[in-house]
SELO-555247 format. One record per residue (C-alpha): y, z, x; residue number from 1. Coordinates in pm, whole numbers, plus 50000, padded with zeros to 5 digits. Last residue first. Example, Ala and Ser with C-alpha at 12.3 -4.5 7.8 and 13.67 -1.06 7.14 Angstrom:
2
- 49894|50714|51367|2 $
- 49550|50780|51230|1 $
END
This chain:
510
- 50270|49088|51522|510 $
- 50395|48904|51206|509 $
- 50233|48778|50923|508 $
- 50118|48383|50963|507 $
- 50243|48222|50625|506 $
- 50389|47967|50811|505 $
- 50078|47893|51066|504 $
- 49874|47794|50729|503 $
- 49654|48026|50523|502 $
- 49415|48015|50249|501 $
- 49156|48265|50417|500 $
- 49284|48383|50733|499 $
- 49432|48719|50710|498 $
- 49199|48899|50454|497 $
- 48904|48694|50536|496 $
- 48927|48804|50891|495 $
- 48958|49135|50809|494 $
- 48664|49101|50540|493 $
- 48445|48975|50833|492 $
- 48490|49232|51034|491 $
- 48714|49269|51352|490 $
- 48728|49595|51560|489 $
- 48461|49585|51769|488 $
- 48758|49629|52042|487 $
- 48693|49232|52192|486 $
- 48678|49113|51865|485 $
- 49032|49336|51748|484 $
- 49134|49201|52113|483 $
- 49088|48842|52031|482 $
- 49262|48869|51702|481 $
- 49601|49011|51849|480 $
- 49565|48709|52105|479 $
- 49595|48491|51842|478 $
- 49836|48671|51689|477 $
- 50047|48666|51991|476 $
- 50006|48273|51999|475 $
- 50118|48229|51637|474 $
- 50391|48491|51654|473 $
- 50509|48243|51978|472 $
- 50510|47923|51795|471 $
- 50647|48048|51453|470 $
- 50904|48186|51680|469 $
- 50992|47873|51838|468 $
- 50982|47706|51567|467 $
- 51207|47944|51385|466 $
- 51494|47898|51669|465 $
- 51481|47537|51672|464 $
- 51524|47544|51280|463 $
- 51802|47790|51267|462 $
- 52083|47550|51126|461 $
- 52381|47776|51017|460 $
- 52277|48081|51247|459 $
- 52194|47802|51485|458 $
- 52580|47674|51493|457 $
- 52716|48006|51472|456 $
- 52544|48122|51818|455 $
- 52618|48494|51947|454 $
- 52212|48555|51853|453 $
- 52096|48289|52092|452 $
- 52277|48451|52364|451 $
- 52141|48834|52281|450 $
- 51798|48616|52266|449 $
- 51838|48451|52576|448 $
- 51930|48792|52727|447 $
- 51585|48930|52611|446 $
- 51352|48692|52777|445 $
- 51081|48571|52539|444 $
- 50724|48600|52750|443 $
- 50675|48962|52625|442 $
- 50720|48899|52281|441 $
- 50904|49140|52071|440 $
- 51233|48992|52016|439 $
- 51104|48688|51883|438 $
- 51017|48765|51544|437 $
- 51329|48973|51518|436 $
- 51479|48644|51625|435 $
- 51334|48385|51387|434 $
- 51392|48672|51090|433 $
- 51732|48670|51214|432 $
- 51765|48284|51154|431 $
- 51596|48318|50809|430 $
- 51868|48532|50655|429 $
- 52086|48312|50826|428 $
- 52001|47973|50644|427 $
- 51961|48160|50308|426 $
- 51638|48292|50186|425 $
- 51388|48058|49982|424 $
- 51039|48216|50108|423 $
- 50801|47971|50296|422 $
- 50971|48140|50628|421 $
- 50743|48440|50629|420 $
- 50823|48770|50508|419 $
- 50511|49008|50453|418 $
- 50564|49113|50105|417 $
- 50615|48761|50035|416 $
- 50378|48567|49828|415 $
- 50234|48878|49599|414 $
- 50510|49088|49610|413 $
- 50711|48841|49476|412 $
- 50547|48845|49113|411 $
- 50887|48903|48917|410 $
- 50865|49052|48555|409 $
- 50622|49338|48691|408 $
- 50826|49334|49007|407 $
- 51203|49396|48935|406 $
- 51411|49015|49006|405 $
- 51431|48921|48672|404 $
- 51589|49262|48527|403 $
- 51850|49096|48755|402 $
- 51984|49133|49144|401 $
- 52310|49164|49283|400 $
- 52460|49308|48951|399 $
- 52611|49615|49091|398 $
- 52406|49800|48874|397 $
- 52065|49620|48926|396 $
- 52130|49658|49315|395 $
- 52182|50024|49309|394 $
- 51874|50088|49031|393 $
- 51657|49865|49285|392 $
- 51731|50088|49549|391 $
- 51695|50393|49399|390 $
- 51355|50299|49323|389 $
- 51266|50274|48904|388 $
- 51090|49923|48888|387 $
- 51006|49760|49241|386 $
- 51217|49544|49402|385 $
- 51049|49407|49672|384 $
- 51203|49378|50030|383 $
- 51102|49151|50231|382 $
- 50840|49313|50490|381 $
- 50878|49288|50914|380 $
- 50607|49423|51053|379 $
- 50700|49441|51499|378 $
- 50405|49519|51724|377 $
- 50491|49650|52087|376 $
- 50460|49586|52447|375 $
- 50744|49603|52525|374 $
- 51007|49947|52556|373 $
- 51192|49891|52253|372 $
- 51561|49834|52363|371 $
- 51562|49481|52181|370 $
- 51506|49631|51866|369 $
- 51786|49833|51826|368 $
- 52006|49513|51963|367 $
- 51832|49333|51650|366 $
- 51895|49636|51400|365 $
- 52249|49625|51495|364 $
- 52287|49203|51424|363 $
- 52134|49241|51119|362 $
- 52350|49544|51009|361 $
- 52664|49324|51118|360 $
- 52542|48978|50898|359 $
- 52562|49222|50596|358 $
- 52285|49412|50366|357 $
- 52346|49397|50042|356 $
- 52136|49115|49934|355 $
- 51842|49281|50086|354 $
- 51643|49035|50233|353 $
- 51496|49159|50569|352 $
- 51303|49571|50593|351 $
- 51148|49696|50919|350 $
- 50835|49824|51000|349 $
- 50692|49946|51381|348 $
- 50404|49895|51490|347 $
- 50402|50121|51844|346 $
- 50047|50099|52058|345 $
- 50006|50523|52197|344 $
- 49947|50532|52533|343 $
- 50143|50869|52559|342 $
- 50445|50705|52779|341 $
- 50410|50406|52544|340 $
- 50494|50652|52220|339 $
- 50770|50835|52387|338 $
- 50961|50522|52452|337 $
- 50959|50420|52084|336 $
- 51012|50765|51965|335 $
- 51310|50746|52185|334 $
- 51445|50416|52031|333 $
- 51386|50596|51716|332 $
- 51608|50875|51782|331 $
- 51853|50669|51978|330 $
- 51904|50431|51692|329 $
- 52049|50745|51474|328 $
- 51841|50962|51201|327 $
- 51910|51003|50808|326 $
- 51727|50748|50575|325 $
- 51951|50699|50228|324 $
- 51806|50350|50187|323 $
- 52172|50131|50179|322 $
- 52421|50327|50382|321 $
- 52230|50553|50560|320 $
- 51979|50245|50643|319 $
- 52227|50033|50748|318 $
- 52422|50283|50962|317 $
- 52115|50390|51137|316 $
- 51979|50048|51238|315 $
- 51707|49904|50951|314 $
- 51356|49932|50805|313 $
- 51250|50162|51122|312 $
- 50919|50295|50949|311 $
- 50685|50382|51210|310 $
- 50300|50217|51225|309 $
- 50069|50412|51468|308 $
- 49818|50314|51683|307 $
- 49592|50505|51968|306 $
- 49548|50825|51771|305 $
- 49258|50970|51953|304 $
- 49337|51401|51924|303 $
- 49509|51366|52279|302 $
- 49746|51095|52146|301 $
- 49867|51299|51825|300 $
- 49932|51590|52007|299 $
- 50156|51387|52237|298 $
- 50328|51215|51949|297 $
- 50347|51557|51784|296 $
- 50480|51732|52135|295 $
- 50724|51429|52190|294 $
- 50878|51464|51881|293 $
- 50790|51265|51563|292 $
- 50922|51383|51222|291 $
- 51265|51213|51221|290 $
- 51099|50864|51364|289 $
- 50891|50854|50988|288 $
- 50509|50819|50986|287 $
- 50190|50596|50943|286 $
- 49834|50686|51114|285 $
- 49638|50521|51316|284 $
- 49277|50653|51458|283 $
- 49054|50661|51716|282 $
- 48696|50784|51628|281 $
- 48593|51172|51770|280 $
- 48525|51246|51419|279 $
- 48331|51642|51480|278 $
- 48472|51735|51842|277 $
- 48777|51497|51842|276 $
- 48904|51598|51469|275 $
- 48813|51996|51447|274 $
- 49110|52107|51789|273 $
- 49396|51847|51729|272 $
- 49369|51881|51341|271 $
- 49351|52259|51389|270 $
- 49697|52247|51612|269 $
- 49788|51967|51386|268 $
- 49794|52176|51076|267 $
- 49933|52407|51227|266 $
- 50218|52213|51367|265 $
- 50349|52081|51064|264 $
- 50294|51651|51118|263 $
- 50071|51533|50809|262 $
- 50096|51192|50780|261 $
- 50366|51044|50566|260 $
- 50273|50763|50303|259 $
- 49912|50844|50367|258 $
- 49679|50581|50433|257 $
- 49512|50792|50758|256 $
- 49299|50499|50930|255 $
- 49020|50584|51114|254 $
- 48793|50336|51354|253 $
- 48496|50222|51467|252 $
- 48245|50248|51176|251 $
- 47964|49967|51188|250 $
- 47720|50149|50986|249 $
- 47933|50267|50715|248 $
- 47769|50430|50454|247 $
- 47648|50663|50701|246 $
- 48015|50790|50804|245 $
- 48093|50881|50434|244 $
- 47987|51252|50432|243 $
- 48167|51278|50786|242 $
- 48479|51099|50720|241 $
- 48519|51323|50427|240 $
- 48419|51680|50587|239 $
- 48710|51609|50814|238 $
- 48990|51535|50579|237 $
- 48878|51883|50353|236 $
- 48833|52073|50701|235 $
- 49169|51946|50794|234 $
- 49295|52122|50482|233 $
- 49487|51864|50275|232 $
- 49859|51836|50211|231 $
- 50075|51803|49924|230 $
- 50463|51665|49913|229 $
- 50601|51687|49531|228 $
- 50540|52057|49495|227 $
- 50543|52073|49073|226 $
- 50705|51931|48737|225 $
- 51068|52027|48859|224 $
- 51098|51621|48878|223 $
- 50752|51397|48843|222 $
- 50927|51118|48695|221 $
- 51215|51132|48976|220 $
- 50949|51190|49269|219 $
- 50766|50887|49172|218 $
- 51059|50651|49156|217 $
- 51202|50712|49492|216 $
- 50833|50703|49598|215 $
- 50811|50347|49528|214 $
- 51016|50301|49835|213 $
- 51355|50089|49848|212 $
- 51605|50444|49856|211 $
- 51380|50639|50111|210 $
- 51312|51000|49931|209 $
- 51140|51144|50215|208 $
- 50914|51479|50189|207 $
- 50641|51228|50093|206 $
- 50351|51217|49812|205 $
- 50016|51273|49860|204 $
- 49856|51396|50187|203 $
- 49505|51322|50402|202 $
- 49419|51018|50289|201 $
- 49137|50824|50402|200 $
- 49066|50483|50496|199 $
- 48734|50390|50698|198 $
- 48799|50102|50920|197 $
- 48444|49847|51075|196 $
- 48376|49713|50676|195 $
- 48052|49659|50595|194 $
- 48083|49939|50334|193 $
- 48386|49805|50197|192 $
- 48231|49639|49935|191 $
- 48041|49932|49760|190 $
- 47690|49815|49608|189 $
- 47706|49484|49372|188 $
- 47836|49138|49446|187 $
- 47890|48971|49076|186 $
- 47981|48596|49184|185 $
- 48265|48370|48979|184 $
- 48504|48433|49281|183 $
- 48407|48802|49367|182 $
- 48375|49037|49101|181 $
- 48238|49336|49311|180 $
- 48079|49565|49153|179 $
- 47981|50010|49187|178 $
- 47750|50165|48970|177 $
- 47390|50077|49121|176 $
- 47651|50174|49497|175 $
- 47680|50568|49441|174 $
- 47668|50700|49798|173 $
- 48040|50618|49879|172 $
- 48181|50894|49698|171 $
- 48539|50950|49658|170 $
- 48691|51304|49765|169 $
- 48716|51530|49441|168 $
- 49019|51698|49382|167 $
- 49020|52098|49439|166 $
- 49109|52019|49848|165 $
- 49452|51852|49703|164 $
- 49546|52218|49565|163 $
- 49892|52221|49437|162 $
- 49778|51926|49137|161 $
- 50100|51802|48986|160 $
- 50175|51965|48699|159 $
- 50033|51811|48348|158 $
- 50320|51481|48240|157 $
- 50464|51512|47897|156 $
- 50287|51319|47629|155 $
- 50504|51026|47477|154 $
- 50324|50882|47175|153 $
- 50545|50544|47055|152 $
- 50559|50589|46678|151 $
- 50554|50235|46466|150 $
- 50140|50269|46420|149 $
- 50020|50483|46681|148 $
- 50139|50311|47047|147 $
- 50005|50562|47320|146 $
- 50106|50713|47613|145 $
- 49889|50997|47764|144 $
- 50002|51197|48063|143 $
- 49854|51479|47900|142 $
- 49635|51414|47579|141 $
- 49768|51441|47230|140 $
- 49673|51083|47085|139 $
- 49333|51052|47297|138 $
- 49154|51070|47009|137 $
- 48783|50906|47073|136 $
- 48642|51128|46791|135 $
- 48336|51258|47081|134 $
- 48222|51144|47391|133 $
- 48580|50893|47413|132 $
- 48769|51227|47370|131 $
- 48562|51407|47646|130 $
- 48627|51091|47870|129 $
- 49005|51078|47827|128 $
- 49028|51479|47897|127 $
- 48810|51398|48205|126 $
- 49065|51114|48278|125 $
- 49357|51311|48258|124 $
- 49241|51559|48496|123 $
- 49214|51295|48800|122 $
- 49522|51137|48632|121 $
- 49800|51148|48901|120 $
- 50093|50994|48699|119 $
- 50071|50804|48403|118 $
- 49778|50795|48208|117 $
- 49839|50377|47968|116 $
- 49674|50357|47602|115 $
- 49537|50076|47387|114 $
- 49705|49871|47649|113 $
- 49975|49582|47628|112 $
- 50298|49790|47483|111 $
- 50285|50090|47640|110 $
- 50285|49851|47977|109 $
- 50652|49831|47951|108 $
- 50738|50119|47864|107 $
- 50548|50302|48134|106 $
- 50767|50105|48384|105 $
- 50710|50305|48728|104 $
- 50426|50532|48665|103 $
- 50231|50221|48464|102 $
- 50332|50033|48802|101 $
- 50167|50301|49024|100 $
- 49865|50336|48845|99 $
- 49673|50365|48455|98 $
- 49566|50117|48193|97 $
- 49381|50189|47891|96 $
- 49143|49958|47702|95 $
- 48958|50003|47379|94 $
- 48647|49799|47291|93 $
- 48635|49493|47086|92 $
- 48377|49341|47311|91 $
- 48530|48983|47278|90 $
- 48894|49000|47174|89 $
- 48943|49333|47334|88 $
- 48812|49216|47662|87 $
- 48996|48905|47668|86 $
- 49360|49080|47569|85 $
- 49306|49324|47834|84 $
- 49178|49063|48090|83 $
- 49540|48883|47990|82 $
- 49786|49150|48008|81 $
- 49618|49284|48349|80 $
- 49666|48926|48486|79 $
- 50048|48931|48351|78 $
- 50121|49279|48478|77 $
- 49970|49172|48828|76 $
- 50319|49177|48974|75 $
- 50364|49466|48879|74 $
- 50174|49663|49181|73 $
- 49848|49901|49138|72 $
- 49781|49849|48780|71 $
- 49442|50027|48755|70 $
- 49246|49883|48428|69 $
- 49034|50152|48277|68 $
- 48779|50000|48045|67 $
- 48581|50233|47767|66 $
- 48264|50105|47601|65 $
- 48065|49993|47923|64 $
- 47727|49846|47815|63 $
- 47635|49737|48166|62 $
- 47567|49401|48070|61 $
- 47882|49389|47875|60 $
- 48109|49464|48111|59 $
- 47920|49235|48357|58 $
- 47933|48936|48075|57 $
- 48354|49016|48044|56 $
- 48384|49016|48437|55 $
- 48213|48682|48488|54 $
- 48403|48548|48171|53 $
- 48698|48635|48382|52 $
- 48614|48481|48683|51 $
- 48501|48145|48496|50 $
- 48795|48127|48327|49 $
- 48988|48145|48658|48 $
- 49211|48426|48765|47 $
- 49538|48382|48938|46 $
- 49520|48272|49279|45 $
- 49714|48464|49513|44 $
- 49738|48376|49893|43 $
- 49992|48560|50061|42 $
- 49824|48791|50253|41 $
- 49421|48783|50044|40 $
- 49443|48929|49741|39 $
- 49076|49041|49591|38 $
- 48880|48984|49311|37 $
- 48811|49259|49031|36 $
- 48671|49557|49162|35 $
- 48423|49737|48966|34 $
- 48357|50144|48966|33 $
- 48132|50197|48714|32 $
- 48122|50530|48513|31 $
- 47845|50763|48378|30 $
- 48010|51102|48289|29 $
- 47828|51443|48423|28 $
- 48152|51622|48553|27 $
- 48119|51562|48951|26 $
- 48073|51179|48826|25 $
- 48384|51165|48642|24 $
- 48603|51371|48872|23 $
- 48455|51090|49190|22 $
- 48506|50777|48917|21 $
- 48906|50953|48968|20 $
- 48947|50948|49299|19 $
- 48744|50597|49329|18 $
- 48954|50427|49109|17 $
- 49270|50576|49261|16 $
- 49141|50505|49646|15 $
- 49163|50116|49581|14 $
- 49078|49902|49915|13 $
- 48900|49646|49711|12 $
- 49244|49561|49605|11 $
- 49294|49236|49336|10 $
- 49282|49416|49033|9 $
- 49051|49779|49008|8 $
- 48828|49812|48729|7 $
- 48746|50115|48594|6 $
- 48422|50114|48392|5 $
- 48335|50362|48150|4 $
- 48005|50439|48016|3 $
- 47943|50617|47663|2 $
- 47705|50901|47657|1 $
END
């Protein structure tokens, strides 16, 4: 039977490649699972020739004659463009492409791939692979796209799957078929399995529609075509972890990837009772202020979550008026104080460099920020445009950004998703970034920031202010890095991920 291999770009992390290699094992199909370099924060290298011959001798080695290329972000359009183009050229064997981005801007990628499966494709594939055992005719395949002659092949979408606990969990047992290109180096066996976090996620999809987030764009392709928002069993979460625990020797710690963690009370009631007596690792978890009370922070806490990242993005009125995100200031700033009286380490997210956003919601989210009870970790992103959100739709039609600007033409993703001051913003774009950076730190006081902030002269010529707060970030970080040593925490590929290629302006912050 014909082998595929489904190659994921630049993540290592990639849970679609191993959801669906997990349907094609279950079902009897040979498939690889390679991962094709990795993206270190803020230090992209496109492929060498040597990388990609690498990949084109292990494709051939292992006699693959279908290749799935995962498309996680646009911004890799042009890499994905190029292996395609390599492999056909030299093993003249078809190539389909499949994630996020196809989701997002299927007509753009129509045009590169033998084929593109939109959508959740854990069914798609099997339909793929019993067409590539037999006449190879994919043409009239759910979730299919496909070029044939001048006709452009449009298949409608299959429902969404109700039943998450029906999909296949990956498997971390089958390392002869899983690679790591990395460099000009074939590393086989599964390359997270030194790693010290195990990922897992628990839910698909959100019951948010938050105007900058690729999920804006998800929900309208998948519209009246099934529940959106899915949740596991805990049972389905648990029994996970606990087949994958021996791959990882050096486990320490849980990390729920979800784009909303689970928060209905039953659920957490069994969650809060299965979890500590069979897992019994901390964990972190990423949520929304509206869904987190002080029983489902507390819950939360007793069951080991020590971390948790919250989406802020912006004060109330700036997020109501640009991200369509209900809930006030007080609501978060009362998550914020409910999370240190439960021991529970606050990271919370907020969005710079929308061009609609004015110098007052800057100046709101600031004095939101400086009520936070300290200690607490501040992730400040720059806001991507990626193809189909709300957002970007807004800004496209009131001509504040161009077809440019959308990831898959634009690569920004890969050199600021994490905003650093290497990105070309305007004077007090990059003054506000110098005090959110600040406002954090325990050894800044707070009225010489509300002081610093009334100042037109440094909003016009911030560079004291940003050295300072490169200074500081660099020293918390720092210290951030001891404790993850300290904790057992650290690993060698965490280290590489933030370190490798970087310089004290790139530094993300803490």
């Amino acid at each position: 039977m014909p082998r595929i291999g489904l190659v994921a770009l630049y993540v290592v992390e990639s849970n679609s490649i191993r959801y669906l290699s997990s349907s094609l094992r279950k079902n009897g199909f040979d498939v690889d699972e390679i991962f094709f370099q990795y993206f270190t924060h803020h230090a992209y290298k496109p492929p060498t020739e040597e990388q990609i011959r690498t990949l084109i001798d292990l494709l051939r080695e292992r006699e693959i004659g279908l290749v799935g290329l995962s498309l996680r972000i646009g911004a890799l359009f042009n890499v994905a463009t190029q292996l395609t183009q390599r492999i056909k050229k030299e093993l003249g064997i078809p190539v389909m492409w499949g994630g996020a981005h196809v989701t997002m801007a299927p007509e753009d990628c129509v045009e590169k791939a033998d084929f593109i499966a939109l959508g959740e494709s854990e069914k798609t594939i099997l339909d793929i692979a019993r067409a590539h055992a037999s006449d190879g005719n994919v043409e009239t395949i759910q979730n299919v796209w496909m070029r044939v002659g001048d006709k452009l092949v449009k298949n409608p979408l299959r429902p969404l799957t109700p039943d998450l606990d029906t999909i296949p969990s990956p498997d971390f047992h089958s390392v002869a078929n899983k690679f790591w290109v990395r460099g000009e180096t074939v590393v086989p066996g599964e390359p997270l399995a030194g790693e010290k976090l195990f990922r897992i996620m628990a839910t698909r999809g959100c019951v948010y529609r938050c105007g900058f987030c690729g999920i804006s764009a998800m929900r309208r392709v998948y519209e009246g075509n099934g529940t959106f928002y899915r949740v596991r069993s805990v049972e389905s979460c648990v029994s996970e972890i606990e087949r994958a625990r021996p791959y990882f020797p050096n486990l320490k710690r849980i990390r729920f990837d979800d784009e909303l963690f689970v928060v209905t009370p039953d659920w957490l009631e069994e969650f809060s009772d299965v979890y500590p007596r069979r897992v019994g690792l901390p964990f972190d978890v990423l949520s929304n202020p509206n869904c987190l009370d002080e029983t489902t922070i507390r819950k939360l806490a007793e069951s080991g979550m020590d971390e948790i990242f919250v989406g802020v993005q912006g004060a109330s009125k700036h997020n109501r008026k640009l991200y369509h995100r209900t809930g006030g200031d007080d609501r978060i700033l009362e998550v914020a104080k409910n999370l240190k009286r439960f021991g529970v380490h606050g990271m919370f997210q907020i969005l710079i460099d929308d061009p609609g956003a004015e110098r007052e919601d800057k100046e709101q989210l600031l004095n939101v920020l400086l009520r936070f009870p300290r200690p607490f970790d501040l992730l400040i992103y720059s806001l991507c445009h990626w193809p189909g959100t709300d957002r970007t739709r807004e800004l496209l039609e009131a001509g504040l950004i161009t077809p440019d600007d959308v990831e898959g033409r634009n690569a920004k993703v890969l050199h600021q998703f994490n905003a650093d001051f290497t990105y070309p913003r305007p004077p007090e774009e990059n003054f506000f970034l110098a005090l959110y950076l600040l406002c954090n730190k325990r050894g800044v006081p707070r009225p010489l920031i509300r002081w610093l902030t009334r100042s037109r002269f440094l909003a016009k010529h911030p560079s004291p202010v940003i050295a300072a707060a490169k200074l500081v970030n660099t020293a918390k970080f720092v210290v951030k890095g001891i404790g993850l040593i300290l904790k057992g925490e650290a690993s060698i590929l965490t280290a590489r991920r933030w370190l490798e290629g970087q310089r004290i302006a790139t530094l993300p912050a803490v």
